[in-house]
C-alpha distance (Angstrom), angle and dihedral (degrees) to the residues before:
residue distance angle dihedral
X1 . . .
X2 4.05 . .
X3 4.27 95.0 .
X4 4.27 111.4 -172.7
X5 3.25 140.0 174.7
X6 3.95 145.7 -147.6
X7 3.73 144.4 -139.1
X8 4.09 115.3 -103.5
X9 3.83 98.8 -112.1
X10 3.78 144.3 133.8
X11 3.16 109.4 -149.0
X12 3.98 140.2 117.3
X13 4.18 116.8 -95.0
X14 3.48 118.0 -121.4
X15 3.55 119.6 -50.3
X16 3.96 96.3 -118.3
X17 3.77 93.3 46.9
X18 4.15 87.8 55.4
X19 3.41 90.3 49.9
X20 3.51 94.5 54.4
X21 4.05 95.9 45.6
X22 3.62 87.3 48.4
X23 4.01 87.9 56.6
X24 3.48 86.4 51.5
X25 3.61 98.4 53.5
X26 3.83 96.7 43.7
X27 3.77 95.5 43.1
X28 3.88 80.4 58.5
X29 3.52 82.5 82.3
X30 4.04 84.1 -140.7
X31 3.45 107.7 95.8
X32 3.89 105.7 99.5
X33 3.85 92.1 174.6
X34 3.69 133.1 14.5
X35 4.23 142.5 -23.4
X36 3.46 109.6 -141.3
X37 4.06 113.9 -151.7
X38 3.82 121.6 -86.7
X39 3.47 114.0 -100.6
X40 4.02 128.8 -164.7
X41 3.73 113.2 -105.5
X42 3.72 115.2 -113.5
X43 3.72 101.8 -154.6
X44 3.88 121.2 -2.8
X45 3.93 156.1 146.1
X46 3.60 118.5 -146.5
X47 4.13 114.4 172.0
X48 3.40 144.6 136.1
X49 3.88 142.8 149.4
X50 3.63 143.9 -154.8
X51 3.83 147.0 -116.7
X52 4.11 108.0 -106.8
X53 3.87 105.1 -86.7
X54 4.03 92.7 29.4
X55 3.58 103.7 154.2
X56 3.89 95.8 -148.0
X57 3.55 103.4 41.5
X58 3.83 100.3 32.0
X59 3.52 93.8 -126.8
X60 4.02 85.9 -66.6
X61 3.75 139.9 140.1
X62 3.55 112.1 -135.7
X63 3.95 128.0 -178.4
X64 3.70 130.5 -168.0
X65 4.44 118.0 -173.7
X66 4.20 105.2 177.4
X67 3.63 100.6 -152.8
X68 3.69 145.2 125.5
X69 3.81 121.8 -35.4
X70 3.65 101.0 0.4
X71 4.38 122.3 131.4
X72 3.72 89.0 -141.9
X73 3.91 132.1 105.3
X74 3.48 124.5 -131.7
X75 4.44 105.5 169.3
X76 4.05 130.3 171.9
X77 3.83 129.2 -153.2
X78 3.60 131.9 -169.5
X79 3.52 133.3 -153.2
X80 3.98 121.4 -158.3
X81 3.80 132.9 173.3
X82 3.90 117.8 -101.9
X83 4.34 79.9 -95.0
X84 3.96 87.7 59.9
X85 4.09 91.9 -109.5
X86 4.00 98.9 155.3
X87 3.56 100.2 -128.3
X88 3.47 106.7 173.9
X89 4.19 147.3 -26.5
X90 3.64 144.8 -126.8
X91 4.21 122.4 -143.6
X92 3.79 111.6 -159.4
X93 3.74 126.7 -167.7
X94 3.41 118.6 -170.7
X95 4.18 109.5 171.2
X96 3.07 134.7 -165.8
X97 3.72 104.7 -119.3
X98 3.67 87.5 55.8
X99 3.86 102.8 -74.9
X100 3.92 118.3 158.2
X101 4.03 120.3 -176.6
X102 3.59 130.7 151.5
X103 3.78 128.7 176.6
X104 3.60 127.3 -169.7
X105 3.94 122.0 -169.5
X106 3.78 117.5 179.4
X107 3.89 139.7 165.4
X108 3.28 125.2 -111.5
X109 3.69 118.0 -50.8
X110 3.70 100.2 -117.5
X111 4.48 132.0 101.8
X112 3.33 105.8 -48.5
X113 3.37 108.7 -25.7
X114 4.00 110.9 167.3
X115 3.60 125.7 -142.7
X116 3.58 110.2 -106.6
X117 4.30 152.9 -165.3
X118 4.07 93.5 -101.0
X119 3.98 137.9 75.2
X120 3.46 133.2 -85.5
X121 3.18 132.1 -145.0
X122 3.79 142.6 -177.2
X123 4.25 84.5 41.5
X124 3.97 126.2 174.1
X125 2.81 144.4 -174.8
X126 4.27 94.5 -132.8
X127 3.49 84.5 29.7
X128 4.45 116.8 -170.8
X129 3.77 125.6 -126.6
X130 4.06 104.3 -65.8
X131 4.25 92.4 22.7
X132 3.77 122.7 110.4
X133 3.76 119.3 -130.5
X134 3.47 130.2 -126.8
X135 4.03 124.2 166.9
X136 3.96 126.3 173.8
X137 3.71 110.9 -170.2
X138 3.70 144.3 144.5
X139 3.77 144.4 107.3
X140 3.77 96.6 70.4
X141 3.96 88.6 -58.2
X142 4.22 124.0 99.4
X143 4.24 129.7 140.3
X144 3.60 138.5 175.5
X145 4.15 86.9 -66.9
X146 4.35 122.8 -148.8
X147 3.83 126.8 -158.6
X148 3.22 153.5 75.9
X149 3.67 137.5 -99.6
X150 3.57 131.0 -163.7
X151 3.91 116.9 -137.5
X152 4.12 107.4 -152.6
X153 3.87 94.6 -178.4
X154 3.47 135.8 11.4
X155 4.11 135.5 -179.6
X156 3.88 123.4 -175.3
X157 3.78 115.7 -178.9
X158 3.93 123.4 -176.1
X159 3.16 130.3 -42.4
X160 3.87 92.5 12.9
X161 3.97 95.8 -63.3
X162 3.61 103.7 143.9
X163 4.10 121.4 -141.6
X164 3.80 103.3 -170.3
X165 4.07 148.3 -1.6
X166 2.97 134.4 175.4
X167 3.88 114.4 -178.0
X168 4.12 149.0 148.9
X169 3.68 129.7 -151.5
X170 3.70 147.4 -178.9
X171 3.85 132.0 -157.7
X172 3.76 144.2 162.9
X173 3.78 128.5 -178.6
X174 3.88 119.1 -107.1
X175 3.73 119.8 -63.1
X176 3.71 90.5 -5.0
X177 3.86 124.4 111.0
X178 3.23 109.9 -150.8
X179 3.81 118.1 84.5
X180 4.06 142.2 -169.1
X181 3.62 119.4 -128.8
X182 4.28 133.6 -166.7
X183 3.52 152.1 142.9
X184 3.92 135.3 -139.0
X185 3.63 129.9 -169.9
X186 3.69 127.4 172.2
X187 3.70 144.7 162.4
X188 3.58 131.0 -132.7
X189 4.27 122.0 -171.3
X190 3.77 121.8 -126.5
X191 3.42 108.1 -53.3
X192 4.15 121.7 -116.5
X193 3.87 118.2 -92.1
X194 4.07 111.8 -105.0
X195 3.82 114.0 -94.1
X196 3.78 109.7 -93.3
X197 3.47 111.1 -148.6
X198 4.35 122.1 -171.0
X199 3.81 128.6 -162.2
X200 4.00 129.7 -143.3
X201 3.81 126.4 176.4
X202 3.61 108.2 -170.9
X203 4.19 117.5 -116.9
X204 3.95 86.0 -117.5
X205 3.19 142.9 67.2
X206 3.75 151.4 139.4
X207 3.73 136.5 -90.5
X208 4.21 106.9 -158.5
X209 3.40 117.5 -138.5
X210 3.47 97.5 -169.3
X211 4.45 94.8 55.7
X212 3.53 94.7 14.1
X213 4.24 83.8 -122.4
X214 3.91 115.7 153.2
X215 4.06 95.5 -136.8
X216 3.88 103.3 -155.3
X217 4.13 124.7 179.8
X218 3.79 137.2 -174.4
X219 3.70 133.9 142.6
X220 3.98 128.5 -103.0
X221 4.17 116.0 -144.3
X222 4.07 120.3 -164.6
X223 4.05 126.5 172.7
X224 4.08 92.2 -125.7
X225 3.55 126.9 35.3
X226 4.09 113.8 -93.5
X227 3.87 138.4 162.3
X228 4.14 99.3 -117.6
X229 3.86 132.5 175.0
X230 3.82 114.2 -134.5
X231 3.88 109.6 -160.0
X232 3.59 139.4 161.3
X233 3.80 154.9 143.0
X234 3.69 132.9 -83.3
X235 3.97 118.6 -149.9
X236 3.94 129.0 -169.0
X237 3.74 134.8 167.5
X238 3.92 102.2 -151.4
X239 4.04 117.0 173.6
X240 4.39 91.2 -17.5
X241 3.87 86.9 -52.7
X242 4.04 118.9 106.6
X243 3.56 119.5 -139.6
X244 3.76 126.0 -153.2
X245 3.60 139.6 -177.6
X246 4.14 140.2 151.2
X247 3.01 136.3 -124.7
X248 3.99 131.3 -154.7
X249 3.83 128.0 -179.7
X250 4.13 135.5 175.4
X251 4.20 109.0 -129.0
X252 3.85 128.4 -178.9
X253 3.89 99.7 -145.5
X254 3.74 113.4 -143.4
X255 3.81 119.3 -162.6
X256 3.78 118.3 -129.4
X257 4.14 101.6 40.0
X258 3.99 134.2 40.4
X259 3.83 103.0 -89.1
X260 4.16 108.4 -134.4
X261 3.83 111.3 -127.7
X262 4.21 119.8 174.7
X263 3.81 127.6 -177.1
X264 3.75 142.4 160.2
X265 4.50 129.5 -122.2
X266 3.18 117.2 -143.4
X267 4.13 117.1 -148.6
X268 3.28 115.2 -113.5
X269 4.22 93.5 -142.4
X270 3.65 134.1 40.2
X271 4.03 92.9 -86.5
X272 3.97 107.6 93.4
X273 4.00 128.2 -146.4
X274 3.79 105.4 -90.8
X275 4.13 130.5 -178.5
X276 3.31 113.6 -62.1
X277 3.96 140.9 68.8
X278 3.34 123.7 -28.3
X279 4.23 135.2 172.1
X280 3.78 125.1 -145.1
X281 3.49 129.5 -155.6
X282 4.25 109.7 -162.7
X283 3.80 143.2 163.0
X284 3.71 131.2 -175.1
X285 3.76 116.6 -157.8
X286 3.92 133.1 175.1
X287 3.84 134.0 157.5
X288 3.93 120.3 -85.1
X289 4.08 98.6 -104.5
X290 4.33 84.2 -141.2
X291 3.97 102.2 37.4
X292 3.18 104.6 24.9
X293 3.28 109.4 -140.2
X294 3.85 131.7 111.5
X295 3.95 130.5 -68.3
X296 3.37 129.3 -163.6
X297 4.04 141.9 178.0
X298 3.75 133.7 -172.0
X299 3.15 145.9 -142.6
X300 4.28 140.6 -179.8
X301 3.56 123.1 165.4
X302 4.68 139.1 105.9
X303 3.21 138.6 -78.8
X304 4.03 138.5 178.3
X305 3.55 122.7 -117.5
X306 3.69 113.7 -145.3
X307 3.86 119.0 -169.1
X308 4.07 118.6 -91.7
């Protein structure tokens, strides 16, 4: 029986790993709503074994403990409906001495069907409308899994982040009879609040008499650090005719003070930005560096355009 063990941390896995679990979840074809980042198991048990001649486990034990101090990987993913039903989760393993498991238990594939305390049967790993899925694979080795697994506890959070499981399952490849059994339970803490981000354009700006560019500023403010874009569109009514142009800058938000951000419209016509009053309509939007999903904040208001 191979037994590791993993550090206690919260913290994403490596970016190209995500990306790849993700691909597995979405190429599923299951996932009617959203897949939440995998996150690094806190605490954790993850083992199972097979009969002799199992095709997926070998015929081996194999035992997983996330903990303190170990080199090994032990990561969870959730998947949720665009309403935020939890419908289902991935386990990933990813050892150190070259290890590669995943395990993916989900109800049945139907409209919002959450994922449940209770067993299901009838699982597979291509599962059709109404069928549960269940897929054991890893180490080079995966098929067209059937089971059932029975979940005894489950705990979504937002966004997908899962808090706790505690579930068995069985499987066997088609046609054969032997099978591979397990169980996994972890624990996860309270997960992070979302990144808040804020937008301010400042009441002045400038009108360029050289380019004809409106240059406009402000300053963007977020609760984690994160890579946003702050864009926007400058309007002007010069002489009865409206003049419009956008704007679009790169800003490294850092939490704790306004972060300064300055760029320049161009008009869209021949008619340039002159002095006078002006409105702006602006959003900055980046990707929450824990969920990964996308964050936005708006803003609408006037400002005067002096001459550069």
């Amino acid at each position: 029986m191979r037994i590791h063990a993993r550090k206690n941390a919260l913290t994403r896995i490596a970016p190209g790993l995500a990306a790849a679990l993700a691909f597995t979840a979405v190429a599923s074809g299951l996932l009617g709503g959203g897949t939440a980042q995998a996150y690094e198991v806190e605490s954790g048990t993850f083992a199972f074994s097979g009969d002799a001649g199992e095709y997926i486990s070998a015929g081996q034990s194999y035992a997983y403990t996330d903990g303190e101090g170990s080199q090994d990987g032990m990561s969870v993913q959730g998947y949720t409906t665009s309403e935020g039903v939890g419908t289902g989760l991935g386990v990933f393993v990813d050892s150190a001495d070259g290890d590669t498991w995943s395990l993916h238990l989900e109800a049945p594939w139907g409209p919002s069907q959450p994922l449940v305390p209770g067993t299901y049967t009838g699982a597979k790993a291509n599962p059709a409308p109404g069928e549960p899925r269940i897929e054991l694979r890893g180490n080079g080795r995966d098929c067209l899994a059937e089971g059932s697994f029975t979940i005894r506890s489950v705990e979504f959070a937002t966004h997908g982040y899962v808090k706790a499981l505690d579930a068995s399952f069985e499987q066997h490849c088609p046609g054969a009879t032997e099978s591979v059994r397990g169980e996994v339970r972890l624990t996860n803490p309270e997960p992070p609040a979302e990144t808040a981000l804020g937008l301010q354009v400042a009441a002045d700006g400038m009108a360029d008499r050289d380019n004809g560019r409106a240059v406009v500023h402000g300053t963007v403010t977020c609760t984690s650090p994160v890579a946003v874009r702050s864009y926007g569109t400058v309007s002007q009514t010069v002489d009865g005719v409206t003049v419009r142009g956008s704007y679009s800058t790169q800003v490294a938000c850092v939490p704790g003070t306004p972060t300064p951000w300055t760029a320049e419209a161009t008009p869209t016509g021949n008619v340039p930005f002159q002095r006078g009053e002006a409105t702006v309509t602006a959003r900055t939007t980046g990707t929450d560096p824990f969920y990964g999903h996308t964050i936005t904040a708006d803003y609408s208001g006037s400002l005067q355009l002096a001459r550069k």
